[in-house]
C-alpha positions in Angstrom: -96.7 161.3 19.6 -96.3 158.5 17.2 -97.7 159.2 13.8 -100.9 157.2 12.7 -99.7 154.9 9.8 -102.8 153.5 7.4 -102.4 150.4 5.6 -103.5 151.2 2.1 -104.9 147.3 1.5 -107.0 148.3 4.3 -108.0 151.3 3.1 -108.3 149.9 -0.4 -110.8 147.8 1.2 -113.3 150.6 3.1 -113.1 152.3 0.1 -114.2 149.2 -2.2 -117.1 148.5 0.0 -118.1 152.1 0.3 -118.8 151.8 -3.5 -120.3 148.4 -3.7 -122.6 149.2 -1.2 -124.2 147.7 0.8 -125.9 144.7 -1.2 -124.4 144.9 -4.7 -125.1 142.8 -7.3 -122.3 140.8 -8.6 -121.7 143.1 -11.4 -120.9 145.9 -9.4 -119.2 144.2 -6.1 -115.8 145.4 -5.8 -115.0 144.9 -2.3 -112.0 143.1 -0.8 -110.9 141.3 1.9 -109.2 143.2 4.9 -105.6 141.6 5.0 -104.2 141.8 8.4 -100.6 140.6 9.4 -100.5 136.8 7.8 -98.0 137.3 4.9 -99.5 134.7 2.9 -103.1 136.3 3.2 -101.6 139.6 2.4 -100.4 138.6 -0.8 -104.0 136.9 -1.2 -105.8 140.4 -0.8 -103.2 141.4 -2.8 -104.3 139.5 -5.6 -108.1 140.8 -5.0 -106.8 143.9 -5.4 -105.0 143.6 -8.4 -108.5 141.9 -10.0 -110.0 144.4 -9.0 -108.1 146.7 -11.2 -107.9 144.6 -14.4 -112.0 144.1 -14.1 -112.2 148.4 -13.9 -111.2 148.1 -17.2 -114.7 145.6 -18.2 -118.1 146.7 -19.3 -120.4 145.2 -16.3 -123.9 144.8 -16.1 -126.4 142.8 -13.6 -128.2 140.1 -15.1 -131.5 141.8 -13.8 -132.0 145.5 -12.8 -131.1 146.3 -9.1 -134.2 147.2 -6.7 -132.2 150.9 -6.7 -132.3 151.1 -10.8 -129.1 150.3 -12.7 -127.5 154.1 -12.7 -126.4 154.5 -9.5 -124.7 151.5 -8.6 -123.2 151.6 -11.8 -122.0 155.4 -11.5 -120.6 154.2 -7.9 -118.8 151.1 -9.7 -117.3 153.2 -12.0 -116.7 156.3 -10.3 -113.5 158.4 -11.6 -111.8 158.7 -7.7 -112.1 154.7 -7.5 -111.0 153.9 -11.0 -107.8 156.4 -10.0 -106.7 155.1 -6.7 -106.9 151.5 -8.6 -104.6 153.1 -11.6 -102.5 154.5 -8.7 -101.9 151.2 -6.9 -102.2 148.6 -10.2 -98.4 149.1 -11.3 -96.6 148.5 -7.5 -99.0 145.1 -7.6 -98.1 144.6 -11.0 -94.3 144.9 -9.8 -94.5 143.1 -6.9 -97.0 140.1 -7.9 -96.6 139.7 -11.3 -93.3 140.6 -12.9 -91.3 138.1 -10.9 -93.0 135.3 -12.7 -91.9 136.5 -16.2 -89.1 134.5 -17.6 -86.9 136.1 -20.3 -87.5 134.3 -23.7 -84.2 132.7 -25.6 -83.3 130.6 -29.0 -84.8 130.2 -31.9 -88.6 131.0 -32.4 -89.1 128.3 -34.9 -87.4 125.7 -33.0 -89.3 126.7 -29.6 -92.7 126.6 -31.3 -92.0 122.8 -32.8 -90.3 121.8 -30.0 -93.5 123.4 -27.5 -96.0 121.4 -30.0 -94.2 118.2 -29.6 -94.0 118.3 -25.6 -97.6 119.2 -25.7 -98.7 116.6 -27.4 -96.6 114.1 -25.5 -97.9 115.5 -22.1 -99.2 113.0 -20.0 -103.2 112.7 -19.6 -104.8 115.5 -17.6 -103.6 115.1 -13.9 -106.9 116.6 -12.3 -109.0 114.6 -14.7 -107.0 111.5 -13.7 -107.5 111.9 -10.3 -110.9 112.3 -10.7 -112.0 109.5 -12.3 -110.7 107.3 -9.1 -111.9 110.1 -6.5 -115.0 109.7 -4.5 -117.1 112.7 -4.5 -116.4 113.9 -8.0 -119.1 116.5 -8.9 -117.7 118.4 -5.4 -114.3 118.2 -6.8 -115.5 119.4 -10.3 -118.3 122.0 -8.8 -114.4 123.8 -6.8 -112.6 123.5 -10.4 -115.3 125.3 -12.0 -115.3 128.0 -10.1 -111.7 128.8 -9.8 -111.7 128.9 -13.3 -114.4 131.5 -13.4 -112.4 134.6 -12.9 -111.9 134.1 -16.7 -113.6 131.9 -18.3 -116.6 133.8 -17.5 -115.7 136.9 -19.3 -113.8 134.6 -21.7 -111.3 136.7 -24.4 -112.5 139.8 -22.9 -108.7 140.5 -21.9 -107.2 139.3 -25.3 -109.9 142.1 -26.6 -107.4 145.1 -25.5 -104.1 143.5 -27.3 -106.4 143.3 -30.3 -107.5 146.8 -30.4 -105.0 149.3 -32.4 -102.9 149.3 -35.6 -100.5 146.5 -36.4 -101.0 145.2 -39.7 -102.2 141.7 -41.0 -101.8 139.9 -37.8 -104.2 141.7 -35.8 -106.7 140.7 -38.3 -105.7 136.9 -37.6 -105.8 137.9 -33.8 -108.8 139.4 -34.4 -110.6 136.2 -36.2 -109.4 133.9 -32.7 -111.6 136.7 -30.9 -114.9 136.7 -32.8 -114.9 132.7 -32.6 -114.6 133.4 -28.6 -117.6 135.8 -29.1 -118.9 133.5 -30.9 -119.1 134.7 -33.9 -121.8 137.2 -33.8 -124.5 134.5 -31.6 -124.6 134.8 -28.1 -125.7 131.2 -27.7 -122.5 130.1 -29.1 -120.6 132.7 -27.3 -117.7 131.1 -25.1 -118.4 131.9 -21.7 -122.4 131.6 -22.3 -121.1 127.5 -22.9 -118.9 128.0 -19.7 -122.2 129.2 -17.8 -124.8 126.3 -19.3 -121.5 123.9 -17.4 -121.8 125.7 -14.6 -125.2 125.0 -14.2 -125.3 121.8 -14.8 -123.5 121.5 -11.3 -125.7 123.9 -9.3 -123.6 126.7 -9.8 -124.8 130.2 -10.3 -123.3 131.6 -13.4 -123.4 134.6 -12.8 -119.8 136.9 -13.4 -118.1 137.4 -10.1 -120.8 135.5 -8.0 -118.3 133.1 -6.3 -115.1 136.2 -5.8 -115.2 135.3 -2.0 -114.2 131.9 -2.9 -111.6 132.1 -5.5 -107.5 131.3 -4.1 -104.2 132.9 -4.5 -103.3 130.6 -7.4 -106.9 131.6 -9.1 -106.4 134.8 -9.0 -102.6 134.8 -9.7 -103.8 133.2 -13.3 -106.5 135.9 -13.7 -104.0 138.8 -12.9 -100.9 137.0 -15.0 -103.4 137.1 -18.1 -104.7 140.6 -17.3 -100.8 141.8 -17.2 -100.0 140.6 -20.4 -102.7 141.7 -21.9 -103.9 144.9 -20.8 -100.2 146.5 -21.0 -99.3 147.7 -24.3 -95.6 146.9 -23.9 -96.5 143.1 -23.6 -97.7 142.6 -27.2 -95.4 140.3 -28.7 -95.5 138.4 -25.2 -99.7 138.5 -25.6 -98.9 136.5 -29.3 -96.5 134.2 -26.8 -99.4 133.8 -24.8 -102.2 132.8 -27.5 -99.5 130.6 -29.0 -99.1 128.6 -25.5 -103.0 128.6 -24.7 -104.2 127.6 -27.8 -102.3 124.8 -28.3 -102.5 123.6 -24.3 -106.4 124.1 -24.6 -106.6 121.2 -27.0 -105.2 118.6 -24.5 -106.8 120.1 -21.4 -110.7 121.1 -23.0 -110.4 117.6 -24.4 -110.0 115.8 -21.3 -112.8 117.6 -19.5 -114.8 116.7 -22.3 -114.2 112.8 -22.4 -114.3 113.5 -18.6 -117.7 115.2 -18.6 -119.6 112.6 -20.9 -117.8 109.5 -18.6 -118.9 110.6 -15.5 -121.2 113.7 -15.9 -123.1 112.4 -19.0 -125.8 114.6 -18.2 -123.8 117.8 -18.2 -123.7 120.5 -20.1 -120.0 120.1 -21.7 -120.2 121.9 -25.1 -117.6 124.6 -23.6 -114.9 121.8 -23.4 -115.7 120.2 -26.9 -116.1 123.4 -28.9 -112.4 124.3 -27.7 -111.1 121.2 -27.9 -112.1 121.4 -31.7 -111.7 125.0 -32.8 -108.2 125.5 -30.8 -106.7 123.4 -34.0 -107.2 126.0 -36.2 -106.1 128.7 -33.8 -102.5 127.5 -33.2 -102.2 127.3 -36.8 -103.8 130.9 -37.2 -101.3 132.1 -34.6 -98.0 130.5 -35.9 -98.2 131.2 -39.4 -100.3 134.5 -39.1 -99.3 136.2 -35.8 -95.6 134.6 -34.7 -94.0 133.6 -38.1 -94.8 137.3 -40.1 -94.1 139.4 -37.0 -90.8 137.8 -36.5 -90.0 138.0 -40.3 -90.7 141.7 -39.9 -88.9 142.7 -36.6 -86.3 139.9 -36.6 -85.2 137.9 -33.0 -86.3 140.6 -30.3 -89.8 140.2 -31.6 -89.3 136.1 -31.0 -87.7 136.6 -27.5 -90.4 138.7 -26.2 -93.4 135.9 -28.0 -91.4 132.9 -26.4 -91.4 134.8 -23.2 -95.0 135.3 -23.3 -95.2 131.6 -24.2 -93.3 130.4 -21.2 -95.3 132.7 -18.4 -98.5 131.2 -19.8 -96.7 127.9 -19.4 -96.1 128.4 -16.0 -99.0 130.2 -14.9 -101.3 127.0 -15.9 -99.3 124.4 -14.5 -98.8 126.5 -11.2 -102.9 127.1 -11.2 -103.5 123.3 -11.8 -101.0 122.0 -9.6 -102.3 124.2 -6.7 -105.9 122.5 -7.5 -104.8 119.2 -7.9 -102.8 119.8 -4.6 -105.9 121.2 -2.7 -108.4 118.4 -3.8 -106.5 115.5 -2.7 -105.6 117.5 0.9 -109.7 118.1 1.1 -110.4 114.2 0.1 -107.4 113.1 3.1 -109.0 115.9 6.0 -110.5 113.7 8.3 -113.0 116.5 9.3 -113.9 117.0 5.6 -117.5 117.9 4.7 -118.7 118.0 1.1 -120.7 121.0 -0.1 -121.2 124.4 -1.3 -122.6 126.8 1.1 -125.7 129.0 0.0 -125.3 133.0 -1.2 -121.6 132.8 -0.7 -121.3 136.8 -1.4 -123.9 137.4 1.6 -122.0 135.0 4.2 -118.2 135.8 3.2 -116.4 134.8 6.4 -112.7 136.4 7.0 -110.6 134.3 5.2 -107.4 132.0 6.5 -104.5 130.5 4.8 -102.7 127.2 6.1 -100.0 129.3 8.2 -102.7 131.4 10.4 -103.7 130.7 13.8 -106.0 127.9 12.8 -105.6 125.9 16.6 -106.9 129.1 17.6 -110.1 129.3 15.9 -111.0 126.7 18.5 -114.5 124.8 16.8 -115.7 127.4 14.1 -115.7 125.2 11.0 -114.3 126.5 7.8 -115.6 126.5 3.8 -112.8 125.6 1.7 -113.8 127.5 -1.7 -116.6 125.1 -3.2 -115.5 121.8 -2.0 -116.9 121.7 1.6 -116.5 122.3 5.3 -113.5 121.4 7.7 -115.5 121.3 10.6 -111.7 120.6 12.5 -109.9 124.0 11.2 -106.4 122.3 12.0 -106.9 120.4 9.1 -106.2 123.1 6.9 -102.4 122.9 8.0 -102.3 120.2 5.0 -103.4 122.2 2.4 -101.3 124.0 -0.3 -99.8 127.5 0.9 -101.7 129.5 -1.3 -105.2 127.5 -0.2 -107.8 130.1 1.2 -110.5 129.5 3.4 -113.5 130.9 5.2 -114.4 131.4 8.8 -118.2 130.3 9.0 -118.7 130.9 12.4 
């Protein structure tokens, strides 16, 4: 007799959905998607499951209490046999997903942080803000970039919180000054992700944290989880001060060509998110390089600067890889000839299995598909000409 063998993604996924329940808010929904054999969606669930863990780690709370109360859904969401089997699992995804992308860091640490200024301020303009300004359909195209850069931007900082916590000397007070100005300061209204949430809204979104999971991508996700390594493994610190020195200082270009984006084309949006950062990240490059990266590197000499430029170059990576896989997806949506702007309703409620451009798509025969928050293929062979790591929804 051949021995039964159980796919622990699968399992993984029963057991997620056994604690969510069967209507969870979107505080406490944890499940994932069952995998199956296409490589490319295995690595997708993968990724789920690798959020998952990093968001065990979060405070979460509905925005109104559950018809059930609040106890029990949160005792389920937090359970100590769940939490486990995600601590179990976290470091083989970590391995596998995560650790391949990290670059070793070499030269100087001075002479990489001018040298990472001056190409960052000689970047071209914003490639997915350039595009949209000649794209038809923008708010579609805007309403899909907004969400995949919910994972983190609506819990914004709350990741950097656990490299801050400890004992390290002055920088960590410097570290710890970025954070409260991501907190904003002691006001929610002026709280980071609250901004991030009044943008949502101005496109119809819901804002609520984890609303949209079902249509988040690999390379969403893979950005979520890259920040979550770094940061919520102690061993990373000096490549977390690599990663605020990279992000800070790329956050100026980038928040400040949403912004001039916004108020061309949007002008009644809500776009204090992008112009806060686009100010206040100033000061923080300058609080991180001469208060984080130029003291620890006086103290603990050049394997303290390897490790920050490390950090500095996975960051580096992990953006451009995230907004080229965007960029990539919104011009293969705008060129599918079966392309149908719009955001399905309750997108938790109607999930869909998800496909990827290398599954059986001829064989879906005419079930039309949801691409994240851009639309409907109502052709699924379309999706051949999407990026590898698109995802998409069954919505028949």
């Amino acid at each position: 007799m051949n021995a039964v063998t159980h796919d622990p993604l699968t399992d993984l996924a029963v057991l997620l959905a056994e604690a969510s329940g069967p209507a969870p808010t979107a505080a406490f929904d944890a499940r994932i998607d069952v995998a199956g054999d296409d490589p490319a969606l295995r690595v997708f669930v993968k990724h789920q499951a690798l959020m998952r863990c990093y968001q065990a780690r979060y405070v979460l709370l509905p925005n109104e209490a559950p018809p059930e109360g609040v106890l029990a859904p949160m005792l389920r969401h937090y359970d100590e046999a769940r939490l486990a089997t995600l601590a179990e699992l976290r470091p083989r995804l970590e391995a596998e997903l995560i650790a391949p992308l990290a670059p070793s860091g070499e030269g100087d640490t001075a002479a990489y942080v001018e040298a990472m200024l001056a190409e960052i301020r000689e970047s071209p303009e914003n490639a997915f803000t350039t595009f949209l300004a000649g794209a038809d359909h923008r708010a579609d195209h805007y309403r899909n970039f907004l969400v995949q850069s919910s994972p983190d931007l609506l819990a914004e900082a709350s990741a950097s919180a656990l490299g801050v916590v400890g004992e390290y000397g002055e920088p960590q007070s410097a570290l710890f000054r970025i954070l409260i100005d991501e907190f904003g300061y002691g006001s929610y209204a002026r709280k980071h992700s609250v901004l991030y949430r009044a943008t949502m809204r101005s496109f119809g979104l819901d804002d609520a944290y984890n609303g949209y999971w079902p249509w988040f991508d690999t390379e969403a996700l893979a950005l979520h989880n890259a920040i979550h390594w770094l940061f919520q493994n102690p061993r990373n610190f000096f490549r977390q001060v690599g990663f605020l020195l990279y992000a800070e200082t790329a956050y100026q270009r980038s928040t400040l060509a949403h912004h001039r984006y916004l108020r061309r084309f949007h002008p009644e949006a809500d776009a204090r998110y992008f112009g806060e950062h686009a100010h206040i990240d100033l000061h923080h490059t300058r609080m991180v390089i001469d208060e984080a990266v130029t003291p620890l590197v006086a103290r603990f000499g050049a394997e303290a600067g390897t490790e920050i430029i490390a950090g500095a170059e996975l960051t580096k990576t992990a953006f451009a890889r995230a907004g080229e896989h965007l960029l990539n997806a919104s011009r293969a949506f705008a060129s599918a000839p079966s392309a149908v702007y719009g955001a399905p309703a309750q997108p938790r409620q109607r999930l869909g299995r998800p496909v990827t451009p290398s599954s059986d798509l001829a064989g879906l025969g005419a079930a039309p598909l949801q691409v994240g928050a851009l639309g409907m293929l109502n052709d699924a062979r379309d999706f051949a000409a999407f990026p590898p790591a698109a995802i998409a929804r069954v919505l028949a």
